[in-house]
C-alpha positions in Angstrom: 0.0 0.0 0.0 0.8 3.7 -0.9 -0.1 6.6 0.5 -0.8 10.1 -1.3 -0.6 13.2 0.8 -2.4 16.2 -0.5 -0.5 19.3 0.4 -1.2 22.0 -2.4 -4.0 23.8 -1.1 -3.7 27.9 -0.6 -5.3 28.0 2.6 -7.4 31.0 2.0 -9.2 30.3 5.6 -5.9 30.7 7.8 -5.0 34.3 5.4 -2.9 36.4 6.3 -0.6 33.2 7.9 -0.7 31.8 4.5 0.0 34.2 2.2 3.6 33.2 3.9 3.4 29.8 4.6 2.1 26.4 3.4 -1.2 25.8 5.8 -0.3 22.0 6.5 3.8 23.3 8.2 1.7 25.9 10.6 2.6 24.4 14.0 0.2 22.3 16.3 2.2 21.9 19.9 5.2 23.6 17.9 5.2 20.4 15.2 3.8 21.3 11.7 0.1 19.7 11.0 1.3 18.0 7.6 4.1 15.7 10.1 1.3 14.3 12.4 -0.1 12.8 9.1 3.3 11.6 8.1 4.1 9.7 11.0 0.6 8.6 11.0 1.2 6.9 7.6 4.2 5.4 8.7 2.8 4.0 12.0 0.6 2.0 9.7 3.3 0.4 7.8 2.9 2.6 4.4 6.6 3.8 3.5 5.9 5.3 -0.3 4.7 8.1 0.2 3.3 10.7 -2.7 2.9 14.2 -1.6 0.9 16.8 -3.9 2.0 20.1 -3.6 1.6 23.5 -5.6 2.5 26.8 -4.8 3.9 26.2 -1.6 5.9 23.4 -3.0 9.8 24.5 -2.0 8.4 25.3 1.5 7.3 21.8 1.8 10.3 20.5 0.0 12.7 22.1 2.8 10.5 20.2 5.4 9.6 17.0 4.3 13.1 16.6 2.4 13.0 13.1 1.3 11.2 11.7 3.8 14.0 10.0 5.7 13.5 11.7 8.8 10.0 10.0 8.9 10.8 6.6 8.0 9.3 7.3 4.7 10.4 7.6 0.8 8.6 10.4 -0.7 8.2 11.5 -3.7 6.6 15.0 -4.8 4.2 15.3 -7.4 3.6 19.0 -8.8 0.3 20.1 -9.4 -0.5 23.4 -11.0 -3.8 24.1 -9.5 -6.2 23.0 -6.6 -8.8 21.4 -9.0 -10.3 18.9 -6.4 -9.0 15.6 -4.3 -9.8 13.3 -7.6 -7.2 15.5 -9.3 -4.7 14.4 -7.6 -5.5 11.1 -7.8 -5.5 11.9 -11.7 -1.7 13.5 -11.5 -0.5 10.9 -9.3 -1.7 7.6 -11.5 1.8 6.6 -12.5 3.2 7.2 -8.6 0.3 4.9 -7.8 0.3 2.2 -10.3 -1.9 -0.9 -9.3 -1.5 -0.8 -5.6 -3.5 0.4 -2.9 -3.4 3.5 -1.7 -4.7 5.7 1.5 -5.3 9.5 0.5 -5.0 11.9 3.4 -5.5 15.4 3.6 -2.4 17.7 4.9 -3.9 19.5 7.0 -6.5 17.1 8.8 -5.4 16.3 11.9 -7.4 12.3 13.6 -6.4 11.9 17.0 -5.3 7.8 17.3 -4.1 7.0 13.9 -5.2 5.4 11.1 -3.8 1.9 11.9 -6.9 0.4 12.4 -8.5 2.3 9.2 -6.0 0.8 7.4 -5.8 -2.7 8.7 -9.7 -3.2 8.1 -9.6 -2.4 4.8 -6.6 -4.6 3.8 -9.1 -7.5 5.9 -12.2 -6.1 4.1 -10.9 -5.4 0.8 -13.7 -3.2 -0.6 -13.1 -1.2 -3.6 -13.3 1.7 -1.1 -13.2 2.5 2.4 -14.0 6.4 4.1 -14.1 8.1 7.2 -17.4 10.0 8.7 -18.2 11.7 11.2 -21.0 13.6 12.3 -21.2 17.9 12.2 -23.2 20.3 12.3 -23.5 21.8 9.2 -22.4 19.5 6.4 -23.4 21.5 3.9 -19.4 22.7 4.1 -18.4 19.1 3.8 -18.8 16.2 1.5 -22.0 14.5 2.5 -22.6 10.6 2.9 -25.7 9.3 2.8 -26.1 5.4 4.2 -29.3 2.9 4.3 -30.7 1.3 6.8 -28.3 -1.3 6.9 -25.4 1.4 7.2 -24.2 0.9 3.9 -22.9 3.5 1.6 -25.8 4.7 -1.1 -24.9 8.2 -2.3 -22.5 10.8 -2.1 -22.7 14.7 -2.5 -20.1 17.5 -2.3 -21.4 20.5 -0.1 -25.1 20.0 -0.9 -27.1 22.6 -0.8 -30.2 20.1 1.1 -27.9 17.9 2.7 -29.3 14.2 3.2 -27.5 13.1 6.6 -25.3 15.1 9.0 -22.5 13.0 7.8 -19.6 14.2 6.5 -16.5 12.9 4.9 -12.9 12.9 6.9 -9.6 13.8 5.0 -8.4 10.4 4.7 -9.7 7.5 1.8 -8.7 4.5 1.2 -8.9 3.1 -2.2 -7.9 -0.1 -4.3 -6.7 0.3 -8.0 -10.4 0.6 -9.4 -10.7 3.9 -8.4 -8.6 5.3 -11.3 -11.2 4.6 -13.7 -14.0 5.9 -11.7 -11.5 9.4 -11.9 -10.3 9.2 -15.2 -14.7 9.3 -16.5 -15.4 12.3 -14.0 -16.6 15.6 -15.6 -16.0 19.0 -12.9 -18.2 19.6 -10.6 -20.1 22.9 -10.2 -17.3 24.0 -8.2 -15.2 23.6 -11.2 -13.5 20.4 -9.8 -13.0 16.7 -10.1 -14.7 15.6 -7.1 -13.9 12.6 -5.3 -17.4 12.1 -3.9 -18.1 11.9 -8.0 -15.4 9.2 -8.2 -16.8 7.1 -4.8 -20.4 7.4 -5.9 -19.0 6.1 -9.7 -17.8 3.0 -7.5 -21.1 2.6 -6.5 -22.9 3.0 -9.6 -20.8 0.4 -11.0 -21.8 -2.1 -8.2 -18.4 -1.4 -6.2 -18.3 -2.1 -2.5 -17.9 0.8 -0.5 -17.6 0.5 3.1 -17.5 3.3 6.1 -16.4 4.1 9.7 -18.5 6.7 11.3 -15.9 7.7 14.2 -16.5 9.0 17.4 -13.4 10.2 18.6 -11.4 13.2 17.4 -11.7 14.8 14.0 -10.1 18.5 13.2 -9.4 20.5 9.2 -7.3 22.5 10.9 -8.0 25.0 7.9 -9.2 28.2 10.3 -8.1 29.5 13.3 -10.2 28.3 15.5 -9.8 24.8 14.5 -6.1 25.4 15.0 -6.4 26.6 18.5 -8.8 23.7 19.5 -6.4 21.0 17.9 -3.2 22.8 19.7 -5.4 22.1 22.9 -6.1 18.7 22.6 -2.6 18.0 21.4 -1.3 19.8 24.5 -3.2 17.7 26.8 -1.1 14.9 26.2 2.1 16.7 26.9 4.4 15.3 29.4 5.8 17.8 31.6 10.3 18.3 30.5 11.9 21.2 31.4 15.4 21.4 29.4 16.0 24.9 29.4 17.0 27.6 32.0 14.6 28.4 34.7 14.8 30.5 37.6 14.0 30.7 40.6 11.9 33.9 40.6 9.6 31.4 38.1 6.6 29.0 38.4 5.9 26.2 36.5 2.5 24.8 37.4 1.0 21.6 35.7 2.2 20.0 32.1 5.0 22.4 30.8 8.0 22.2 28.6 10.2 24.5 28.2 13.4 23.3 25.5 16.8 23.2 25.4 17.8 26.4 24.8 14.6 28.6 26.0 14.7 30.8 29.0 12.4 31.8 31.6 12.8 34.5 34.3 10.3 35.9 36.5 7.4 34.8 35.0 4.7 32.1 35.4 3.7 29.5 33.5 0.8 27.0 34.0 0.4 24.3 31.5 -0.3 22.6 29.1 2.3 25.0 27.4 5.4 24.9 25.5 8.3 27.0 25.0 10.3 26.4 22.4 14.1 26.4 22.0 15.9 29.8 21.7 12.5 31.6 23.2 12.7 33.8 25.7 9.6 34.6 28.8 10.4 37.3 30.3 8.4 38.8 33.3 5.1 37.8 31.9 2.1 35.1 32.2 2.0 32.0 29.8 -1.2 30.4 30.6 -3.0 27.0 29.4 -3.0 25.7 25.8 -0.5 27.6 24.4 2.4 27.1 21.9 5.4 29.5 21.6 7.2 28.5 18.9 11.6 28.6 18.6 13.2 31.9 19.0 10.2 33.9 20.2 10.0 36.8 23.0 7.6 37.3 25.7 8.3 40.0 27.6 6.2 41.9 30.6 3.2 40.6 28.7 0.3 37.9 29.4 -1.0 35.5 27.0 -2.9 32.3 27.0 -4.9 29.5 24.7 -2.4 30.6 21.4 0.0 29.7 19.3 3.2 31.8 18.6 5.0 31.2 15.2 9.0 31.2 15.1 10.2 34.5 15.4 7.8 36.6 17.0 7.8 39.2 19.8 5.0 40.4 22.1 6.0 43.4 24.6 4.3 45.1 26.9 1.2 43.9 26.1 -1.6 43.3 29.1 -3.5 40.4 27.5 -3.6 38.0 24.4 -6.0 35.1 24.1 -7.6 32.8 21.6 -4.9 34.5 19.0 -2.8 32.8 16.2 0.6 35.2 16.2 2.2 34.7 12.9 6.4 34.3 12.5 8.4 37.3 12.9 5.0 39.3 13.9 5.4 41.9 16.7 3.0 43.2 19.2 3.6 46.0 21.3 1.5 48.5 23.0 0.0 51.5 21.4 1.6 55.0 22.2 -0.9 56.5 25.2 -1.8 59.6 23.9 -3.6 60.3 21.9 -5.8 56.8 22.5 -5.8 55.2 19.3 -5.2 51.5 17.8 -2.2 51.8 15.5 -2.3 49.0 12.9 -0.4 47.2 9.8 -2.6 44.8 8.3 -2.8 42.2 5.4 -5.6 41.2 3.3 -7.7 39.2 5.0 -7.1 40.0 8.4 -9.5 40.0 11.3 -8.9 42.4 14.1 -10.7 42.5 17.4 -10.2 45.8 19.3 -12.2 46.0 23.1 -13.5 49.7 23.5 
């Protein structure tokens, strides 16, 4: 069995981050989303892996290198436009040849692994095999609808009147039959090759397709908020290591690392958290569920549930929550008179400003 990574998207949802940076390398518990899937892959005994990419390509490239570092063998496989998941099945047929292959989303993030995924459907051997899970409004997801029975009858992407509340996770698995079901697709309304289209050809043609409605943990880390909520449940699991210099003026309370090379002074920090190596916390508050990436400065400042990107600064600053800080970003206080909000922003941005 292969696996093919899909890693080419723009990630309009996470903008400004992303005009910048590739969506699946922004951090989760200072690791990038796309390496949780990786080593998910190679915890279920896949080693070739195919990674689509696109724009972001040489930023992937310098992370993934050749896969080594993962136990894997990677190959990249350029694509010049998102134009749908059965695309890249389409631009990927001679990486795949006749084997089997598990197609994973970058920047989904399924708490467990897919070993069990993957050992059922090399048991099972359907033609197909997909993930579900239940949401509350799957009219921004692919839809499946199932029978009585609990058997696969339809498919739609984003339906308008959707026909159950379940919707497809980022991670298929397929045998070789799928790449005729591809290769007959027409785009979609959206303008793509869906691979709903391709699952419900399967059917159509009398292919077994079998599902997994899952209960436990299911994140497309594709907007903030998501981000934030996976970086919590990531940093639950943290066990406490403390590597770099703390002193004695400090408090570490609960589930904290701080790296080799980070420092801490004066300040208090209840966990989870992390601070990463070459950071610095100086004077300030670091409270639950948040991430401060490598070479980062907090100084006489107070933030909590965030993630910090390599690079950045915050000074001075009384309070930061439920914020995504972007690498080499710098927060600082406003100037006190006259009272005003003094701003540089990029397209996209959201900005939320207390009276």
């Amino acid at each position: 069995m292969k696996a093919l990574v899909l890693a080419g998207g723009a990630g309009s949802r996470l903008r400004p981050i992303t005009h910048t940076s590739a969506k699946q390398l922004v951090p989760v518990a200072n690791k990038p989303v796309l390496f949780y899937g990786l080593e998910a892959i190679r915890d279920a005994g896949i080693r070739e892996v195919g990674i689509v990419v696109g724009d972001t390509a040489a930023e992937i490239r310098r992370a993934v290198g050749d896969g080594s570092e993962f136990g894997l063998q990677v190959t990249y496989l350029p694509q010049d436009a998102p134009r749908g998941l059965a695309h890249a099945v389409l631009i990927a047929r001679e990486f795949l040849g006749d084997d089997d292959f598990v197609m994973y989303l970058g920047d989904n993030f399924i708490v467990g692994g897919i070993n069990g995924l993957v050992e059922r459907f090399r048991r099972e051997r359907p033609q197909a095999q997909i993930m579900l899970t239940r949401v509350s409004d799957p009219r921004a997801f692919g839809v499946a609808e199932l029978d009585a029975a609990g058997r696969v009858v339809g498919l739609e992407e984003k339906p308008a009147e959707p026909k159950s509340d379940l919707a497809l996770v980022g991670v298929y698995l397929f045998s070789p039959a799928v790449h005729a079901a591809v290769a007959g697709l027409k785009p979609s309304w959206r303008d793509e090759l869906e691979i709903t289209d391709a699952i419900q050809s399967l059917l159509d043609e009398g292919h077994r397709v079998e599902s997994t409605v899952i209960s436990g943990y299911w994140k497309d880390t594709g907007n903030v908020t998501d981000m934030l909520e996976v970086n919590r449940l990531v940093l639950e699991s943290v066990e406490p290591s403390v590597e770099g210099d703390v002193d004695a003026a400090s408090e570490l309370i609960g589930r904290v690392v701080v790296e080799a090379g980070a420092s801490v002074a004066g300040s208090r920090i209840v966990g989870p958290a992390i601070i990463g190596a070459g950071s610095v916390v100086r004077d300030s508050y670091v409270g639950p569920f948040t991430s401060i990436d490598r070479d980062c400065a907090v100084i006489d400042s107070e933030i909590e549930y965030s993630i910090v990107l390599r690079g950045a600064s915050i000074d001075g600053v009384g309070r930061i929550e439920v914020s995504l800080i972007g690498r080499e970003a710098e927060v600082t206080p406003a100037p006190r008179v006259p009272k005003a909000h003094r701003l540089v922003l990029g397209d996209h941005s959201k900005v939320q400003i207390s009276k």
